[in-house]
N, C-alpha and C positions, 0 to 999 in steps of 0.2 A: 753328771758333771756339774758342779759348781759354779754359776758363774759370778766376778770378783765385783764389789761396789771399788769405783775406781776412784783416782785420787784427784783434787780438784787441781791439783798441781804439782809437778814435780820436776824441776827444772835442769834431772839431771838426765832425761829421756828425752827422744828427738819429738819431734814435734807432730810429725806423720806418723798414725797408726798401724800398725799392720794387717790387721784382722778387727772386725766388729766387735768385740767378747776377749777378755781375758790376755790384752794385750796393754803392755806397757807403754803410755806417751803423754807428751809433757803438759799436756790439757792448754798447749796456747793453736787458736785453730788459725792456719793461715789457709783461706779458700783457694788458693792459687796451689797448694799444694797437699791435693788431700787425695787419697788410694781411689777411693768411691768419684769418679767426676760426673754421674749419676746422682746423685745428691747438691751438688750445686744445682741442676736445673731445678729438681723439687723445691729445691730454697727458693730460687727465683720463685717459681709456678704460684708458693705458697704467699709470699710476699703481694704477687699481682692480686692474689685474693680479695683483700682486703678491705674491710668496709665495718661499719656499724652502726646498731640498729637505730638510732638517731635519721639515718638517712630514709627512714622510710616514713610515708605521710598517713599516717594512720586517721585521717578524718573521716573518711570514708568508711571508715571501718566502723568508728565508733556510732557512726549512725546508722549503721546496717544492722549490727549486732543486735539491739534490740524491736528496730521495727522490720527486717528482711529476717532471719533466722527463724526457725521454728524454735519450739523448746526443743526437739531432741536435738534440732543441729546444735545448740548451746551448749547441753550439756556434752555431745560428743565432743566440740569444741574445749571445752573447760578440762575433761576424761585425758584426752590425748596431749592435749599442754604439760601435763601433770604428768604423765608417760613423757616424754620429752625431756623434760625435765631430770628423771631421774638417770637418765641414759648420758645426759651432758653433765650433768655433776658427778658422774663417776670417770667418765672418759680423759679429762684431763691430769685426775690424779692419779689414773694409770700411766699415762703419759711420761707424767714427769719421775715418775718413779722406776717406769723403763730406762727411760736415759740417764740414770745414774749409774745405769752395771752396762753402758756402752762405749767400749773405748775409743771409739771414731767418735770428733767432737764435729764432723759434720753430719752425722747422723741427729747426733746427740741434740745440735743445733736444729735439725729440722722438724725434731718430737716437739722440743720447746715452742716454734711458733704452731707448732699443731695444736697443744696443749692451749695456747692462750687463742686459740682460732676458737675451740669446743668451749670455752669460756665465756666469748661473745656469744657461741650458741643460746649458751647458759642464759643469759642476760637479755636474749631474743624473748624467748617465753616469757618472762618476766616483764618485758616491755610489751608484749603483745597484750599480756591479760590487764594491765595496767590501763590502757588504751582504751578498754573497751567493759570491763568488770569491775563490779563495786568491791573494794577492798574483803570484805567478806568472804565474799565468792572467788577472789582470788587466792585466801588462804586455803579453801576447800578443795582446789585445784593440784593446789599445790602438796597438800596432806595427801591427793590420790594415791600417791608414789610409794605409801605406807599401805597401801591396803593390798590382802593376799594374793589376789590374782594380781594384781599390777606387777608385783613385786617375784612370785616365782615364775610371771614370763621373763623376767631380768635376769633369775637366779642362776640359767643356767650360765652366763655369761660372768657375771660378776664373782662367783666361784672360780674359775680359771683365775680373773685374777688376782682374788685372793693368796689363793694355791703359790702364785711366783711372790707376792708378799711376802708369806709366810717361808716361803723356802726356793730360794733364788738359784735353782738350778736350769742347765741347758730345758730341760724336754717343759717343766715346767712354763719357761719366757718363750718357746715355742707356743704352748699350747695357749698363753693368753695372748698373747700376738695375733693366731688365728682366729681366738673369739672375738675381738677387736674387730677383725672385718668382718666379722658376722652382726657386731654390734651398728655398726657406721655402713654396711654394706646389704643388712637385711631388715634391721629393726626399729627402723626410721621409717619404713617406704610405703606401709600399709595409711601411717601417718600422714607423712606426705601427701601421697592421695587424695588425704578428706582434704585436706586445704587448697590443694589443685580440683577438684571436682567443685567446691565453692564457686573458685573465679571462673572454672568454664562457663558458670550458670550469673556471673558479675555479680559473686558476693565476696566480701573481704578479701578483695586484692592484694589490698596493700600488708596484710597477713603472708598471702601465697607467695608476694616478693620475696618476703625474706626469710620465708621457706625455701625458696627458689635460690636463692643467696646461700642458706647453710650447704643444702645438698650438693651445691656446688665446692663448696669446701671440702665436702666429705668425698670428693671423689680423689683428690690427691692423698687424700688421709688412706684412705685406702691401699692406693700404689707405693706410698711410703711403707708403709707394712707389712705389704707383701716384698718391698724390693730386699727388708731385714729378714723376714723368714729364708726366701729363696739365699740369701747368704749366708746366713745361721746355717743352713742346711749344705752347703757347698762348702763351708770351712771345718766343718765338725760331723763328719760324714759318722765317722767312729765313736764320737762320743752319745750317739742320740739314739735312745733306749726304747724309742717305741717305731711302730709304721707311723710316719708323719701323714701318707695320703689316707688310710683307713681313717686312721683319726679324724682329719680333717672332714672326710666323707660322712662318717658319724655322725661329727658335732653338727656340719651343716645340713644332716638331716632332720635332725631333733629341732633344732632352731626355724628350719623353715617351717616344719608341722607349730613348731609353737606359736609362729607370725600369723600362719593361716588361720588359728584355732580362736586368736585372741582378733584378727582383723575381723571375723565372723562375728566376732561380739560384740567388739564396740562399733562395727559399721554396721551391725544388721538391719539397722531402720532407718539408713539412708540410701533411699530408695533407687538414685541415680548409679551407685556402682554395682556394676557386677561381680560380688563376690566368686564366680570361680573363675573368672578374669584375673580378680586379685593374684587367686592361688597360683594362675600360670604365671602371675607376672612374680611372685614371690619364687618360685621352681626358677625363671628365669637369672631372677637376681642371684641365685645361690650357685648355678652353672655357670655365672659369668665369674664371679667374686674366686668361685673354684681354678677358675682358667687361668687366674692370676697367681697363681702359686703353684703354677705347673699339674694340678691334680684333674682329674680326669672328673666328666660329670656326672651326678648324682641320679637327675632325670635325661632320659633317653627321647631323643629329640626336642628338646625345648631349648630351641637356640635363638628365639625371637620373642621380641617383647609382647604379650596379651593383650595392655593396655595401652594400645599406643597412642589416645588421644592427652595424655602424661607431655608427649615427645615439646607438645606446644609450649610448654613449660621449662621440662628442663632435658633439654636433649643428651642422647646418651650413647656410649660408642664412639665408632671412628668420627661421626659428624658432626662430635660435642666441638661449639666453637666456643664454648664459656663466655659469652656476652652475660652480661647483667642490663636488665632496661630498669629504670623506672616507671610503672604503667603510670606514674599520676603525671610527673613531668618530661614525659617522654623524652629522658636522657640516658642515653645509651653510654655505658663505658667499660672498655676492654679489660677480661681478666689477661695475665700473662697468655699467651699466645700460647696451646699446647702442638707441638709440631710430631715428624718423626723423630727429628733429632735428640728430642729427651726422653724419646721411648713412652710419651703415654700415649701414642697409640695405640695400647692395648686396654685402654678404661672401657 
């Protein structure tokens, strides 16, 4: 099935949506009266968010980097910037290019500030290596993104969304919907890591912050994606041509082996993680990410995190209370509250 690029205004349809997909309305959004009221809290949640990367005190950093670092932690450092990078400059123009074939404008609304949330990502890395790397070395960093292995661990992901680009049917916006939380949900987290295993050992903190800060974004980006799939799926039972849970099962099997295959590489000579810890905790990420779109898990009994001295950073599950601190000025300040009432208790 086809789905419609919709009209930015048409002021002879009511103004409530009916369905996600392929429904007529007037594109003016009044939040007091929208189908989805699951979507207002994500608006709120996303909003609490908020921050950018100005806020954090890189001094620390920049005199770490070259007298506490080794060279491989440098160059792993520089390697994984450069991976990062290519992950948040594709995500938002997914984003935005999703919610133009979405007829609920509070949907629509909540991809937008997702989109420009993956944007500050964007802008993170860029300020991180700015901080701490001679202009040089930052464009080398940044050129990673382009090199073969970097680029077909992406492939499988950025393919899907090509695929709904190029031909904007239902099973297609499915299928790049659910590479999205594989993208934000799995291929972030090996990364992550090296920059939390840093500040456990009190190097470049002020890094792991705002690493600490993105992952925190990316977990409502997450549940916003799954909460469109699970709809897409409920509204269009008939129209959707393939098994959505094999699929799913599939993709996120191929995806985790990819995470494991390349965290093995670029972390192998940092001595402090335990690569098959990783692996459990990448099996983990992939049964949780799964649980969220209803699908059944891949690995059999891996329902607990592997690494859990991670949790110190950025906690996850029912206990997530979304605090941001700042380690330099020890100021603490609340993300939106996530309670039961807006249903992420399931992150």
């Amino acid at each position: 099935m086809k789905v419609n690029r919709v009209k930015l205004f048409d002021p002879s349809k009511e103004n409530q949506s009916k369905a996600v997909i392929n429904e007529q309305a007037s594109g003016i959004l009044n939040w007091e009266d929208i189908k989805y009221p699951q979507f207002y809290s994500i608006y709120k949640a996303l909003l609490g968010n908020f921050w950018t990367p100005f806020e954090i005190n890189m001094t620390s950093d920049t005199k770490q980097y070259n007298s506490v670092l080794t060279e491989t932690e440098r160059e792993a450092f520089r390697n994984i910037i450069g991976l990062l990078a290519i992950l948040d400059s594709v995500q938002p123009k997914f984003f935005g290019s999703v919610q133009n074939y979405l007829s609920d404008d509070s949907i629509r609304s909540c991809l937008i500030v997702a989109a420009q949330q993956e944007v500050v990502h964007n802008h993170s890395y860029s300020y991180v290596l700015s901080s701490v790397e001679h202009e040089k070395n930052q464009d080398i960093a940044f050129q990673t993104a382009r090199k073969k292995e970097v680029y077909e661990r992406n492939a499988l992901i950025i393919e899907h969304y090509e695929n709904f680009l190029n031909d904007s049917t239902i099973e297609n916006l499915l299928k790049g919907l659910i590479a999205s939380i594989i993208l934000e949900g799995i291929n972030f987290y090996s990364a992550f890591a090296f920059f939390y295993n840093l500040a456990r050992h009190q190097k470049m903190v002020g890094t792991s912050t705002m690493i600490s800060y993105i992952q925190r974004d990316e977990n409502p980006h997450q549940f916003l994606t799954a909460q469109i799939i699970k709809l897409l799926i409920e509204e269009n039972k008939d129209e959707i041509g393939f098994d959505v849970e094999s699929f799913a099962q599939s993709l996120f099997k191929e995806a985790a082996e990819k995470e494991n295959e390349w965290s093995r590489f670029i972390l192998a000579d940092i001595p402090e993680i335990d690569l098959d810890e990783m692996e459990g905790y990448i099996q983990y990420r992939a049964n949780k990410c799964l649980s969220m779109i209803n699908v059944a898990p891949i690995y059999e009994g891996v329902n607990e995190n592997s690494m859990k001295w991670i949790r110190a950073y950025v906690s996850e599950g029912d206990d997530q209370d979304l605090t941001k601190t700042d380690f330099f000025e020890q100021k603490s300040r609340q993300y939106a509250k996530v309670t039961d009432d807006n249903g992420f208790d399931d992150l």
